[in-house]
Phi, psi and omega in degrees: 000138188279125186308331206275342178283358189285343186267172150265155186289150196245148206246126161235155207204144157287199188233016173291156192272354163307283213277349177293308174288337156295316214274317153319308173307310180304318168297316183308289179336289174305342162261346179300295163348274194286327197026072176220138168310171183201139168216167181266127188264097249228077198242144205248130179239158174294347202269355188287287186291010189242105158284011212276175172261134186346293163339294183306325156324314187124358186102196167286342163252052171276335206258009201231341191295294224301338180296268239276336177265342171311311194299288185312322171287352149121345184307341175219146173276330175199174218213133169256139215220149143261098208315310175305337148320316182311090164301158203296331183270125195259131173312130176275008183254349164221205214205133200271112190269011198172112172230105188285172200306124164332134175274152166317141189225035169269165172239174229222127162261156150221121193206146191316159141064012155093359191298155169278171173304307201286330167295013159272138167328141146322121153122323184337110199263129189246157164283149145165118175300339209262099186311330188279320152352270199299327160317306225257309200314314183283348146323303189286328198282337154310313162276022173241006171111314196241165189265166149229138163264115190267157180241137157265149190221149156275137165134185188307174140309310180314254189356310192283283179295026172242347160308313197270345202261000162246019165098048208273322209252141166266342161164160197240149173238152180226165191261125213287337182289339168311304180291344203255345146290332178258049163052027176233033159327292230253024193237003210242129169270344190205140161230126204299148134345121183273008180248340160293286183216131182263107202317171183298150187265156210063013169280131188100000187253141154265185174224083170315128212211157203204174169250173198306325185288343173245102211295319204261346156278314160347279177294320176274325144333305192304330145305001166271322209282137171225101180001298198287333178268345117002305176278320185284289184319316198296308193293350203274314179312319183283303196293314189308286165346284165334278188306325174316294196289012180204027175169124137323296183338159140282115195256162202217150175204146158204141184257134157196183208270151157255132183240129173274076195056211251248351186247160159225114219251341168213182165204152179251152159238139173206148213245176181190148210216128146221181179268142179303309166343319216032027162291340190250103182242110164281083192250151214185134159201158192223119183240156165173130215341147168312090184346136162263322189243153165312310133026277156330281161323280161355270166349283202287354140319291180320312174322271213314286172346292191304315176285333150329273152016277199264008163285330178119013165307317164316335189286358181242023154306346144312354230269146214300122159307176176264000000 
């Protein structure tokens, strides 16, 4: 008899409460799955504990080694991500066995006195840590005519959205599936537009990540994965990648499905490169059948990339300040 059924399988998860509540759904399942116990495993990634701004940091992944070294030391069996956490390059000793169905992958305003984007003031000072944020906002806010001032801020869902309830902020953006797992959806005064501003790629997916040698966590995680959001986050990842290796700018992607009546027959991708500034924006999309392979996908990143590319993204690796 194999000894591991005798344990419950351990989840490591941060402990932020976001990530407490992704990784609790992802526990329910997996015990439904297995009807095996599951418990949480409670890990501090440095991107937790550090106020530094991401950049300065290292990027997105201060928030997964500390994950990811659990996992490799035998301390957890298997580990929950945001997926837009995740740097593009995956460790060959483990393996993402599940990326359950997409959370709404738009991001979310929350701003006094109930206002939307276009009903901020000229001049409206927004939170937001997020360079690929702050391009399309000052973008967006351009072709309405009027400026914005971006902040940059750190910290929690309370802690960000408490700059505005104590008036420090005129609104702050946040990614509308965080709030709508921890029951604060309705807390969002607006939700941007993806023709407006296009989320992180892979925002709103998670990643279930396991280590590569372990065939039967594997084959039962894999019963979480769901194909179409698989396909789409993998072509979103191939473009980020791509754009890393030739512009600095920030970037936003999002794949999603065209639906004919009842089938679903394509998918579009589309991707964007700007100056922090948001005077310059390189936007691009590309359509074309629903990826069948990891491949596939891949491909149609790189594709949408390369015209980016020679479009002039590269050229804003310069890129303009505030």
């Amino acid at each position: 008899m194999n000894p591991r059924l005798d344990r419950p399988l351990r989840l490591g998860t941060r402990r932020s409460k976001l990530a407490m509540s992704q990784s609790g759904h992802v526990a329910d399942a997996v015990r439904a799955i297995t009807g095996r116990p599951v418990e949480l495993v409670e890990i501090t990634t440095y991107g937790d504990v550090s106020r530094e701004s991401l950049a300065q940091i290292g990027g997105t992944g201060v928030f997964v080694t500390a994950l990811r070294d659990a996992l490799l030391r035998g301390e957890v069996d298997f580990a929950v991500h945001s997926l837009k956490d995740l740097p593009t390059t995956q460790p060959e000793d483990l393996v993402i066995a599940a990326m359950p169905p997409r959370e709404d992958p738009r991001d979310a305003l929350v701003a006094r006195d109930g206002m939307t984007f276009e009903q901020l003031p000229d001049g409206a000072r927004i939170g937001t840590g997020s360079p690929r944020r702050t391009a399309q906002l000052h973008h967006y806010a351009r072709t309405l005519g009027k400026r914005v001032e971006t902040v940059a801020i750190r910290g929690n869902v309370d802690t960000r959205i408490g700059f505005v309830r104590d008036g420090e902020l005129d609104a702050v953006v946040l990614a509308a599936a965080g709030l709508n797992r921890i029951g604060r959806g309705d807390e969002a005064t607006d939700l941007l537009s993806v023709d407006n501003v296009l989320p992180a790629p892979g925002q709103g997916a998670l990643a279930v990540e396991c280590l590569a040698s372990d065939a039967e966590l594997i084959a039962a995680l894999g019963e979480l994965d769901d194909p179409l959001t698989r396909a789409a986050v993998t072509a979103e990842r191939s473009l980020l990648a791509a754009l890393e290796a030739g512009c600095s700018a920030p970037v936003g992607a999002l794949a999603d499905l065209l639906v004919d009546g009842q089938t679903v027959n394509e998918m579009r991708l589309r991707g964007v490169v700007g100056t922090l500034d948001g005077s310059t924006l390189v936007q691009l999309s590309t359509t074309g059948p629903v990826p069948q392979s990891y491949d596939e996908a891949m491909a149609l990143g790189r594709e949408l990339a390369d015209e980016m590319l020679a479009k002039g993204a590269a050229g804003l690796m310069g890129e303009r300040s505030l």
